[in-house]
OpenMM code with the backbone's topology and positions (N, CA, C; nanometers):
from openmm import Vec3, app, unit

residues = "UNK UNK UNK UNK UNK UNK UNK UNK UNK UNK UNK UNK UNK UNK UNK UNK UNK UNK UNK UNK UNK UNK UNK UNK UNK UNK UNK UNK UNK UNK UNK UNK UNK UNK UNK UNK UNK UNK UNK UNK UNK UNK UNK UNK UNK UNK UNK UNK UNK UNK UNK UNK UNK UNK UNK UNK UNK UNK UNK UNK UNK UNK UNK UNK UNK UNK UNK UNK UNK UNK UNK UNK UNK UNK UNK UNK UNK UNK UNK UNK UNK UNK UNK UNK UNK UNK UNK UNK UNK UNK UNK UNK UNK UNK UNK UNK UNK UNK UNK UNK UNK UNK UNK UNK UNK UNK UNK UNK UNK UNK UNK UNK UNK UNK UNK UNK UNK UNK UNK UNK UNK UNK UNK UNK UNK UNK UNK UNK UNK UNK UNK UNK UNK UNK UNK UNK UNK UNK UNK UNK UNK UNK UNK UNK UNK".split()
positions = [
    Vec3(-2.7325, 2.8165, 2.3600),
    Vec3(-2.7739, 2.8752, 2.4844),
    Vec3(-2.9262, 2.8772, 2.4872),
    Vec3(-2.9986, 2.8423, 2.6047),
    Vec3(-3.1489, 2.8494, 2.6342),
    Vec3(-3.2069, 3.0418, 2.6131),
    Vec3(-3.3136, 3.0095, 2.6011),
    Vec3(-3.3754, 3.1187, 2.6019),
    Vec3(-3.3656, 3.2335, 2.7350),
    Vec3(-3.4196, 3.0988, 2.8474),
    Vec3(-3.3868, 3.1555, 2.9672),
    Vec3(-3.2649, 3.2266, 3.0196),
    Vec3(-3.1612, 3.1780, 2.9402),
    Vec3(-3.0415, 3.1543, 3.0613),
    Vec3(-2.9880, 3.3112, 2.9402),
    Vec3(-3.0239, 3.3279, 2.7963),
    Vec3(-2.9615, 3.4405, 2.7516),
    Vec3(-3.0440, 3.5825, 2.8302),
    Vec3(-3.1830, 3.5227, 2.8608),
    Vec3(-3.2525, 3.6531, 2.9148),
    Vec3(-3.2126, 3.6810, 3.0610),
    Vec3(-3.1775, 3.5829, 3.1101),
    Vec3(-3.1497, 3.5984, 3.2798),
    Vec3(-2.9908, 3.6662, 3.2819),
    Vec3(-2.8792, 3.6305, 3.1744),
    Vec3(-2.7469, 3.7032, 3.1602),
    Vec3(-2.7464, 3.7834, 3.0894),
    Vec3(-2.8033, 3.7787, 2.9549),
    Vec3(-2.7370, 3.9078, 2.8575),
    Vec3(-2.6186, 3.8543, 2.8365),
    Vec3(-2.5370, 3.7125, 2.8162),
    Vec3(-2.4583, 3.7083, 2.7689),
    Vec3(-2.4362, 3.6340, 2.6328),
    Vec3(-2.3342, 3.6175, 2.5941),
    Vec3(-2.3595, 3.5988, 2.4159),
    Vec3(-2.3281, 3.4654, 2.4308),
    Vec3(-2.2699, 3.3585, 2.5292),
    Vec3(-2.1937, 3.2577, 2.5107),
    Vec3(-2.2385, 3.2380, 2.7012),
    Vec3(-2.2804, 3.0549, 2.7134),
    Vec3(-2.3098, 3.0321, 2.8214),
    Vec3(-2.1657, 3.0420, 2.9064),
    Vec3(-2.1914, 3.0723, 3.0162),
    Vec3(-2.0943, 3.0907, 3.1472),
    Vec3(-2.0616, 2.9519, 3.1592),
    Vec3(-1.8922, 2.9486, 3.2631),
    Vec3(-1.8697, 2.8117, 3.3032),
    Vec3(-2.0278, 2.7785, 3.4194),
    Vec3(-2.0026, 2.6233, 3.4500),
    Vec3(-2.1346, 2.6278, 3.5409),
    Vec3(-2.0925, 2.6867, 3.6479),
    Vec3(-1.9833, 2.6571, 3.7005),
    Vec3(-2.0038, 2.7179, 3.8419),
    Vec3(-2.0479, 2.8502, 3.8666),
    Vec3(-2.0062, 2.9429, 3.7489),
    Vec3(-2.0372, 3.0742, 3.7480),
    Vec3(-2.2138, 3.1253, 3.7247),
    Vec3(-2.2411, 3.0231, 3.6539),
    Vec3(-2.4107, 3.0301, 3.6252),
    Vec3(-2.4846, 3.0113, 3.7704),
    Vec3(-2.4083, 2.9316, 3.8156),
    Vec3(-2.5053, 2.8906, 3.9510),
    Vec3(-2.4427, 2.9440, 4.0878),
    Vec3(-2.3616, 3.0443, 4.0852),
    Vec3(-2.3701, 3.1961, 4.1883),
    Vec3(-2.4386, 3.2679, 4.1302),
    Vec3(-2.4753, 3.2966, 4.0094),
    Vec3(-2.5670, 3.4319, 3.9261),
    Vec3(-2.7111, 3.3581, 3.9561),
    Vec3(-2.6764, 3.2703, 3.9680),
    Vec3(-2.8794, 3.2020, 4.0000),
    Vec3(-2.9305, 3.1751, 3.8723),
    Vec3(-2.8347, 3.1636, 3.7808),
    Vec3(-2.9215, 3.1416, 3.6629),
    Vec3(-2.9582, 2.9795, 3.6302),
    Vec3(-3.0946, 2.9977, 3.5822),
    Vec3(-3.1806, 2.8533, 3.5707),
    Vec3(-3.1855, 2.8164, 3.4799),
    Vec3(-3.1249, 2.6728, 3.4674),
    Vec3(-3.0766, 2.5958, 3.3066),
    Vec3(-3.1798, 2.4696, 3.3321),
    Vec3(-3.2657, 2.4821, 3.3496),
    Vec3(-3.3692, 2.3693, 3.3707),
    Vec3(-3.4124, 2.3794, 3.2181),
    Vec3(-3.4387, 2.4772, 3.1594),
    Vec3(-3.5084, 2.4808, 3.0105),
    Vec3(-3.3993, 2.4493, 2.8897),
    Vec3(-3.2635, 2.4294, 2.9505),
    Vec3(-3.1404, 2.4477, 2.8258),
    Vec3(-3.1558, 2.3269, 2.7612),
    Vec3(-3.1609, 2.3387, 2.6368),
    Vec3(-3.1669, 2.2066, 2.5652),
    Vec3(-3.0006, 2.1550, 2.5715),
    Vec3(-3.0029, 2.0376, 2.5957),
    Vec3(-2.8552, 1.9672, 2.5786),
    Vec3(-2.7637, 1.9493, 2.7182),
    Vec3(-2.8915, 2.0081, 2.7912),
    Vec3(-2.7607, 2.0008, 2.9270),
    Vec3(-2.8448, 1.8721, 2.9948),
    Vec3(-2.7670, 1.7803, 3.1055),
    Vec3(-2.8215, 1.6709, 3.1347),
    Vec3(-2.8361, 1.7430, 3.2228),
    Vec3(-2.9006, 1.6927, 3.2919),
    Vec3(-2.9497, 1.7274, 3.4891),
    Vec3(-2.9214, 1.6045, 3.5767),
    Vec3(-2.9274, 1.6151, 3.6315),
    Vec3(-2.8799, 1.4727, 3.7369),
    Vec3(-2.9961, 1.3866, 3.7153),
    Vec3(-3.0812, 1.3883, 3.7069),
    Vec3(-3.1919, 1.2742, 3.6905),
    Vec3(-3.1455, 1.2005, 3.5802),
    Vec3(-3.0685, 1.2716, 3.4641),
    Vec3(-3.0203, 1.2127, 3.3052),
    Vec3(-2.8936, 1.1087, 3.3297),
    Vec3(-2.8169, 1.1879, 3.4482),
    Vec3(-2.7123, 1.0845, 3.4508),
    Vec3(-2.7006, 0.9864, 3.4751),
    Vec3(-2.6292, 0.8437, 3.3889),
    Vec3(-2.6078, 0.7116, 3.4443),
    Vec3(-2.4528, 0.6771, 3.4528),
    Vec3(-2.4612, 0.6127, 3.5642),
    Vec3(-2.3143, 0.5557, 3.6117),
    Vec3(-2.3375, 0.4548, 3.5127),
    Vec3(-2.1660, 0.4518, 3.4638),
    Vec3(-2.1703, 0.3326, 3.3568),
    Vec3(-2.0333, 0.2906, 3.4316),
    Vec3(-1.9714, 0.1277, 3.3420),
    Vec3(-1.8757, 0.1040, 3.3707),
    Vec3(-1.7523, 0.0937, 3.2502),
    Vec3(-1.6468, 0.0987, 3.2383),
    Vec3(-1.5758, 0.1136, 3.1188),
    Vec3(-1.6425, 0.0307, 2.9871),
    Vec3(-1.6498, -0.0998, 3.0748),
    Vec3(-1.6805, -0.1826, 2.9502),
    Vec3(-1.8149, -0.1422, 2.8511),
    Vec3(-1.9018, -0.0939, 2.9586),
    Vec3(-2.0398, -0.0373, 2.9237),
    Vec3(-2.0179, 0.1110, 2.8351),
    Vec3(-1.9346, 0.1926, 2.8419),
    Vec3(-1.8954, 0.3145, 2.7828),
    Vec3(-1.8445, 0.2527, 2.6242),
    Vec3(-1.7972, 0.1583, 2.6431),
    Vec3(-1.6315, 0.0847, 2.5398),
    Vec3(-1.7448, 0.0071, 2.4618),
    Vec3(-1.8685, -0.0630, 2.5166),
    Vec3(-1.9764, -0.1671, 2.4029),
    Vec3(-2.0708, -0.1181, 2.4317),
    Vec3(-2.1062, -0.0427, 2.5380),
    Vec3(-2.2937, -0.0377, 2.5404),
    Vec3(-2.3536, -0.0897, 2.6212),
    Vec3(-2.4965, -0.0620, 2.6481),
    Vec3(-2.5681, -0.1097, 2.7314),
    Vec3(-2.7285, -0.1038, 2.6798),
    Vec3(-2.7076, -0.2447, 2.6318),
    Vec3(-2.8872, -0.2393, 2.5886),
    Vec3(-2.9342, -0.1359, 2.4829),
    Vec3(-3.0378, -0.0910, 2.5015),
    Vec3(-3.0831, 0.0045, 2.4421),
    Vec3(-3.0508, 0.1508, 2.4915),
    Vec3(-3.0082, 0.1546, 2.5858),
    Vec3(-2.9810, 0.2354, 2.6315),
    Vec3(-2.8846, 0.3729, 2.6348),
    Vec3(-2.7984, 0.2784, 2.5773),
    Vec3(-2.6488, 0.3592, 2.4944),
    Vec3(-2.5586, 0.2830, 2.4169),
    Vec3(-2.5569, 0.2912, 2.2394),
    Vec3(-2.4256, 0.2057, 2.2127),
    Vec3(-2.3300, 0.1457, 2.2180),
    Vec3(-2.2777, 0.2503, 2.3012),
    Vec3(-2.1598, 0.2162, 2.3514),
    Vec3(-2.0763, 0.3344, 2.2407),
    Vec3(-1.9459, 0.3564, 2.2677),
    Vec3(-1.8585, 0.4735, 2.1913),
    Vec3(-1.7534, 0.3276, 2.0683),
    Vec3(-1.7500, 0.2766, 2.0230),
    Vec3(-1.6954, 0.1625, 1.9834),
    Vec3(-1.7853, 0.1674, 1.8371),
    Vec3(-1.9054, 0.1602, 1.8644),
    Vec3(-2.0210, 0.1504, 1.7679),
    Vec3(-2.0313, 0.3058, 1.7422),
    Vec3(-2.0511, 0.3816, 1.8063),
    Vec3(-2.0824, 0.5142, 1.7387),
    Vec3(-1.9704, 0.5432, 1.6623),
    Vec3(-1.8274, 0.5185, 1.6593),
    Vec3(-1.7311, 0.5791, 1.5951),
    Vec3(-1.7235, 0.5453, 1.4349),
    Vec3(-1.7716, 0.4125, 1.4675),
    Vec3(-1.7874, 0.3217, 1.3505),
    Vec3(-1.9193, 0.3756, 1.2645),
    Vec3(-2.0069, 0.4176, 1.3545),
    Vec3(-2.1264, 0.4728, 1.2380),
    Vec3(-2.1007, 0.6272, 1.2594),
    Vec3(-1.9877, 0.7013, 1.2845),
    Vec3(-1.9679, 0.8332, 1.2332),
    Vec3(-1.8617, 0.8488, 1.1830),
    Vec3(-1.7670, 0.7183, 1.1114),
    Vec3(-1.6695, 0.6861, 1.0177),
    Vec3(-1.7528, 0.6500, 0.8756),
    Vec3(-1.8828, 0.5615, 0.8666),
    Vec3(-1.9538, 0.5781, 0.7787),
    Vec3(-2.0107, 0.6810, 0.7019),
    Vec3(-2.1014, 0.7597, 0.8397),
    Vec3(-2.1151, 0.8957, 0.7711),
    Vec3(-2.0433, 1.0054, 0.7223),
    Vec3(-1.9068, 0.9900, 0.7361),
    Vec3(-1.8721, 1.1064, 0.6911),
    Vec3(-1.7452, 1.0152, 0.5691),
    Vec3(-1.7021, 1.1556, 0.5187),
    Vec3(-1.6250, 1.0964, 0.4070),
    Vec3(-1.4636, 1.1135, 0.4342),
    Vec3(-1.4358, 1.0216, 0.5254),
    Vec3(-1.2626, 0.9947, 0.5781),
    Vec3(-1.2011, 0.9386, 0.4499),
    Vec3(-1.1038, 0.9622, 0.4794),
    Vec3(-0.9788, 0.9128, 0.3341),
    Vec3(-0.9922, 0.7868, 0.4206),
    Vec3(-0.8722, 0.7067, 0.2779),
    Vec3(-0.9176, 0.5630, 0.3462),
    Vec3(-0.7825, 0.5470, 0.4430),
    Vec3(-0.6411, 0.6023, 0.4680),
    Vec3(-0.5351, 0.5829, 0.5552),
    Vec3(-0.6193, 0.6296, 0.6850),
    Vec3(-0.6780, 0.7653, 0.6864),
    Vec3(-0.7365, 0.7628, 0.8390),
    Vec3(-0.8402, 0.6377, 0.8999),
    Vec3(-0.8885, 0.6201, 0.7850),
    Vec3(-0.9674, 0.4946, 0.8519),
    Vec3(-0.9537, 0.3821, 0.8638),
    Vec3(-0.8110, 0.3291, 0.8069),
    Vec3(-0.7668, 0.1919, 0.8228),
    Vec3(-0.6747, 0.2020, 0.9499),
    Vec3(-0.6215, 0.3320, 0.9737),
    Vec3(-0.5958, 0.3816, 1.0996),
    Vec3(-0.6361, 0.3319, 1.2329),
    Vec3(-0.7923, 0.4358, 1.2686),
    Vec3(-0.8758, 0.4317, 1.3279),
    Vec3(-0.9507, 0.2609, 1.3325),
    Vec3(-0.9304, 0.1658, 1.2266),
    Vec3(-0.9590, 0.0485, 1.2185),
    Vec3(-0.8959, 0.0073, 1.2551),
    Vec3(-0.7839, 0.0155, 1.2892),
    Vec3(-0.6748, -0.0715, 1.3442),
    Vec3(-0.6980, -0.0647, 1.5005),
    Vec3(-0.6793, 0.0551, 1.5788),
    Vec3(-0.7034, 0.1048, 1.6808),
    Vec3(-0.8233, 0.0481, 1.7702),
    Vec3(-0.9166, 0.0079, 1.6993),
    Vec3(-1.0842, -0.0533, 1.7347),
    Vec3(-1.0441, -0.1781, 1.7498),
    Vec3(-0.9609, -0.2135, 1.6392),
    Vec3(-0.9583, -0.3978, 1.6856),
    Vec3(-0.8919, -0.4307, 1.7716),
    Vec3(-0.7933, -0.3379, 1.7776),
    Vec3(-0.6663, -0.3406, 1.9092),
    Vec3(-0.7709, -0.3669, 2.0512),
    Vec3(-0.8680, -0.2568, 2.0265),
    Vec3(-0.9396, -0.2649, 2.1428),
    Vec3(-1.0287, -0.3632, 2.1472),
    Vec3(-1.0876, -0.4384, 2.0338),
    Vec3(-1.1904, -0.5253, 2.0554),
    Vec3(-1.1465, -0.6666, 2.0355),
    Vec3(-1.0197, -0.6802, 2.0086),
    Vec3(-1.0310, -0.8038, 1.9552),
    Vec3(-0.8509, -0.8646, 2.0192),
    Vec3(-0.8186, -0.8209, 2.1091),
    Vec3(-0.6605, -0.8607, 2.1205),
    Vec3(-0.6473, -1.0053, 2.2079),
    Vec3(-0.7285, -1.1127, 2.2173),
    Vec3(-0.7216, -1.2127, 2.2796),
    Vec3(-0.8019, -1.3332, 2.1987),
    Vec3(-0.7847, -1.2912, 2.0230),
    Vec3(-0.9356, -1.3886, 1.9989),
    Vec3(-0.9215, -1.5610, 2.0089),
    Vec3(-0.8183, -1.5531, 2.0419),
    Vec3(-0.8135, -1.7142, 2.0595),
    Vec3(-0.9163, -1.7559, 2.1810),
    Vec3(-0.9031, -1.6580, 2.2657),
    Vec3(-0.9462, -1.7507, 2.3584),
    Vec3(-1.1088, -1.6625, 2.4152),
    Vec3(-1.1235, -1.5659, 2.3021),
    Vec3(-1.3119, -1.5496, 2.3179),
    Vec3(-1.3195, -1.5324, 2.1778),
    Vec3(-1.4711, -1.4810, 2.1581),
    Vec3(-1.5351, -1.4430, 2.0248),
    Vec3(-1.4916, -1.2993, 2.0698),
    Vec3(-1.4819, -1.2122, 1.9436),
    Vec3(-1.4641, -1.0604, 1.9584),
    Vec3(-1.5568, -0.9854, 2.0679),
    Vec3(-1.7029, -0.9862, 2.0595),
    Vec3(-1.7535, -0.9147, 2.1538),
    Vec3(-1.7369, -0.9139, 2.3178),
    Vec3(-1.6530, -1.0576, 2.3221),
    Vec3(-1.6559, -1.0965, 2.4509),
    Vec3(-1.4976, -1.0764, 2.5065),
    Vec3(-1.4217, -1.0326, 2.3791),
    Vec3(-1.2694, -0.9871, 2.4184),
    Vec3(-1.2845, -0.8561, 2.4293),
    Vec3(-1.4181, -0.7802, 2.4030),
    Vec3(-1.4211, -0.6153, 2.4331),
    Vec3(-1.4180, -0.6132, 2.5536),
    Vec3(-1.5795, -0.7154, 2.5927),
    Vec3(-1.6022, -0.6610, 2.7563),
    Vec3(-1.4779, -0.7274, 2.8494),
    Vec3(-1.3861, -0.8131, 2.8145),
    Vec3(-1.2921, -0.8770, 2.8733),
    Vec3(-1.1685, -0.7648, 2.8805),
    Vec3(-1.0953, -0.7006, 2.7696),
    Vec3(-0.9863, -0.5906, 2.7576),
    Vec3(-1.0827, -0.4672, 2.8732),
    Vec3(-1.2009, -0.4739, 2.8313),
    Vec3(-1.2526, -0.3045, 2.9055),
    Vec3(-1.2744, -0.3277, 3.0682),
    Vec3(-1.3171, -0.4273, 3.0541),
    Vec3(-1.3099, -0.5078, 3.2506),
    Vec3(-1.2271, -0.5233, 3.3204),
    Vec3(-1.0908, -0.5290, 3.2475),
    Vec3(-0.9306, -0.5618, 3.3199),
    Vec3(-0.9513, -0.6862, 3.3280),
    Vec3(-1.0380, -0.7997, 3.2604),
    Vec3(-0.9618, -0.9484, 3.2808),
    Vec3(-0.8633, -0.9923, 3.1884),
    Vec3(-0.8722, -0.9232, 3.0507),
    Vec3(-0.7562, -0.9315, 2.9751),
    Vec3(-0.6673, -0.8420, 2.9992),
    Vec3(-0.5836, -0.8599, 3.0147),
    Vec3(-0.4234, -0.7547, 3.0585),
    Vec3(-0.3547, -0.7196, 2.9136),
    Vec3(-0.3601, -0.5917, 2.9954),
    Vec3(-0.2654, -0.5016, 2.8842),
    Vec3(-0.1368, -0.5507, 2.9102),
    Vec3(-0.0575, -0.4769, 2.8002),
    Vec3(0.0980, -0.5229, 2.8326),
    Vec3(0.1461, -0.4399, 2.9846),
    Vec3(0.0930, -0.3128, 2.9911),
    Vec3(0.1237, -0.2598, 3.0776),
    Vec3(0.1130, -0.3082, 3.2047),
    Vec3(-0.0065, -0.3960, 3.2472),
    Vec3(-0.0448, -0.4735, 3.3280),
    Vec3(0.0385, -0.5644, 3.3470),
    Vec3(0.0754, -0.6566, 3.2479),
    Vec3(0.1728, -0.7634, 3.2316),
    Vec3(0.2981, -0.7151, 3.2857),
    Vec3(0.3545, -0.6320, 3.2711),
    Vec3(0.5120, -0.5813, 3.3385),
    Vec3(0.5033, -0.5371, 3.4751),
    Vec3(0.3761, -0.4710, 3.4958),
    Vec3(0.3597, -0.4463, 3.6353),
    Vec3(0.3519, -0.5589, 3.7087),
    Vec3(0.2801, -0.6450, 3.7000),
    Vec3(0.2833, -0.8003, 3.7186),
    Vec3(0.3950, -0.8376, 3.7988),
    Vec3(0.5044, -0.8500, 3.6359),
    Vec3(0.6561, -0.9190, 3.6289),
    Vec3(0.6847, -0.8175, 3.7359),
    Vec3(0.7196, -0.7049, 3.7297),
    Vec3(0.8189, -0.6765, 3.8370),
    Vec3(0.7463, -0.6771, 3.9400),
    Vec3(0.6472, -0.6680, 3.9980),
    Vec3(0.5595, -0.6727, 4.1480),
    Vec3(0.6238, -0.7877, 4.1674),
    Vec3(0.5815, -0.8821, 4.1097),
    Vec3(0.6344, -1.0583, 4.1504),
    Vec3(0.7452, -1.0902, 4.1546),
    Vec3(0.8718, -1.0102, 4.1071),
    Vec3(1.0049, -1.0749, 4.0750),
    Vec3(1.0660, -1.0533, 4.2535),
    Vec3(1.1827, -1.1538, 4.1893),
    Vec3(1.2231, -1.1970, 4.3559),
    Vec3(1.3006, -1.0932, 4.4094),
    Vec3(1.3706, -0.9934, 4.3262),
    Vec3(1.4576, -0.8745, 4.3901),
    Vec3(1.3580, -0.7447, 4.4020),
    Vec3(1.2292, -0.7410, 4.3555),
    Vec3(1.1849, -0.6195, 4.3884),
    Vec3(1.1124, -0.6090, 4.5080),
    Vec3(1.1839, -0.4665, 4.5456),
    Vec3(1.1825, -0.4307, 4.7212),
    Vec3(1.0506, -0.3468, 4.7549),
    Vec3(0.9164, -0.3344, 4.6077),
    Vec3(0.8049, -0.2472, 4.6465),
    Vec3(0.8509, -0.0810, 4.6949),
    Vec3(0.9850, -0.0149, 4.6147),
    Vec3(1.0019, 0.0878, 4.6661),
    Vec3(1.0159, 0.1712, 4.5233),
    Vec3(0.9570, 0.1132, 4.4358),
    Vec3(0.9351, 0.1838, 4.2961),
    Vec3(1.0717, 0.1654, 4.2407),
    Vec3(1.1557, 0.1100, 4.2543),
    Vec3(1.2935, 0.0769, 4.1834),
    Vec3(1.3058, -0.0185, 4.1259),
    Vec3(1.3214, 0.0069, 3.9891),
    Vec3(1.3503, -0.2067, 3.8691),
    Vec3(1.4923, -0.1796, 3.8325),
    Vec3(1.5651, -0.2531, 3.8998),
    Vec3(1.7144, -0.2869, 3.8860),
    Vec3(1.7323, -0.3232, 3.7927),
    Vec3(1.8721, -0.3555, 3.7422),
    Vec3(1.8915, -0.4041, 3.6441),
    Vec3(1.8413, -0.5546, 3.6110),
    Vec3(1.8943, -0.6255, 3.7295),
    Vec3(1.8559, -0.7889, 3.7162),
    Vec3(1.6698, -0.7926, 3.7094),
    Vec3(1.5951, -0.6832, 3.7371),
    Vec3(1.4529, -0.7092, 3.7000),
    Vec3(1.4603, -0.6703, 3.5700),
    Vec3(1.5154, -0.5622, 3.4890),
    Vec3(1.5128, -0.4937, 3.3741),
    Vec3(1.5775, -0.6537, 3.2969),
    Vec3(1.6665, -0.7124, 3.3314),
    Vec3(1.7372, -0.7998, 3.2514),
    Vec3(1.6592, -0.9432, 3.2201),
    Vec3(1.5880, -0.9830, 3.3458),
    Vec3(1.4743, -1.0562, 3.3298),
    Vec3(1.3638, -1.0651, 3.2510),
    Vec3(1.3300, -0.9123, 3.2977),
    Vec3(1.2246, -0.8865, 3.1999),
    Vec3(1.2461, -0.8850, 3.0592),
    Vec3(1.3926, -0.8223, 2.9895),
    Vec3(1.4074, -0.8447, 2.8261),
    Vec3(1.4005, -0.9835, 2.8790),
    Vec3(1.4696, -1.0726, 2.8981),
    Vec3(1.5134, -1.1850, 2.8639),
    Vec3(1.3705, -1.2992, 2.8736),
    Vec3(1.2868, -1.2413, 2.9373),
    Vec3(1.1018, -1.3508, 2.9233),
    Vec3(1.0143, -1.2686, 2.8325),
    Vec3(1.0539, -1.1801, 2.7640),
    Vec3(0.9642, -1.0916, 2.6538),
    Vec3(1.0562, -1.1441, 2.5129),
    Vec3(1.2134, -1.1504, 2.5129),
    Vec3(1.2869, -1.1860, 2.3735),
    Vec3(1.3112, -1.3302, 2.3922),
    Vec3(1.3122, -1.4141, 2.4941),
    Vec3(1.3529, -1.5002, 2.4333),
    Vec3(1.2841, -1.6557, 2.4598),
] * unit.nanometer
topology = app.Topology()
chain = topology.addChain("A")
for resn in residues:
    res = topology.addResidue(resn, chain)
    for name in ("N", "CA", "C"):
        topology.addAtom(name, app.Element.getBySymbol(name[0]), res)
C-alpha cells in the first residue's frame, strides 16, 4: 500500500478500486499500480511470445522462473510438456517460434477448432447446436480410421 493512500484511509490493506475511487482516494503515488498511460493492448500471440523489448512474453518468463526456483523435476517435465504443446504442435510445417505465433493467432487449429469445423461443414448439420448421431459417427469414423 502507498503512503498516500494508507494516510488518506487508515486502512491496513488497500480497498477494491472501485471503492478507493468513491472515497477519493489518490493512487497516483502507489508503487505497482499501472495507470492508463502504462497500459498496452497486446494480442494473444504477443502475451504467449512477446514483443520486442518491450515485454517477454509469459512463455519465456515461466521458463526463467522454472530456472530460478528449485521445482522437482516431475513438475517440470510437466510444465515442459505443456510449453511445447503450446509452442511447438505443427513443427513440420514451421520452425518452433513461428508455430507459437501461428497456435496463438488461430492459424494453427486446435483440435477444438478442428471439430467445430467438421460439424459446421457436415451435410446433416442444421446450425441449431445439435450433432446427431450420423455427425457423431462421422466424426469417430475421420478421427479412427
Amino acid at each position: 500500500m502507498c503512503a498516500g493512500h494508507a494516510a488518506q484511509t487508515g486502512a491496513a490493506a488497500p480497498p477494491q478500486p472501485d471503492t478507493a475511487a468513491a472515497a477519493g482516494v489518490d493512487h497516483s503515488q502507489c508503487k505497482g499500480r499501472a495507470r492508463e498511460e502504462e497500459l498496452v493492448e497486446m494480442t494473444v500471440e504477443e502475451i504467449l511470445n512477446g514483443r520486442g523489448d518491450e515485454f517477454p512474453g509469459l512463455i519465456k518468463l515461466i521458463k526463467q522462473y522454472l530456472d530460478a526456483t528449485d521445482v522437482d523435476v516431475d513438475t517440470r517435465c510437466t510444465i515442459s510438456q505443456y510449453l511445447h504443446f503450446i509452442q511447438v504442435s505443427a513443427r513440420a510445417s514451421c520452425g518452433a517460434h513461428a508455430c507459437t505465433q501461428k497456435r496463438a493467432s488461430g492459424e494453427i487449429w486446435t483440435l477444438a477448432h478442428w471439430i467445430r469445423n467438421f460439424v459446421r461443414s457436415h451435410a446433416d448439420y442444421k446450425f441449431d447446436s445439435v450433432v446427431s448421431e450420423r455427425i457423431n459417427y462421422d466424426l469417430i469414423k475421420t478421427v479412427f480410421i
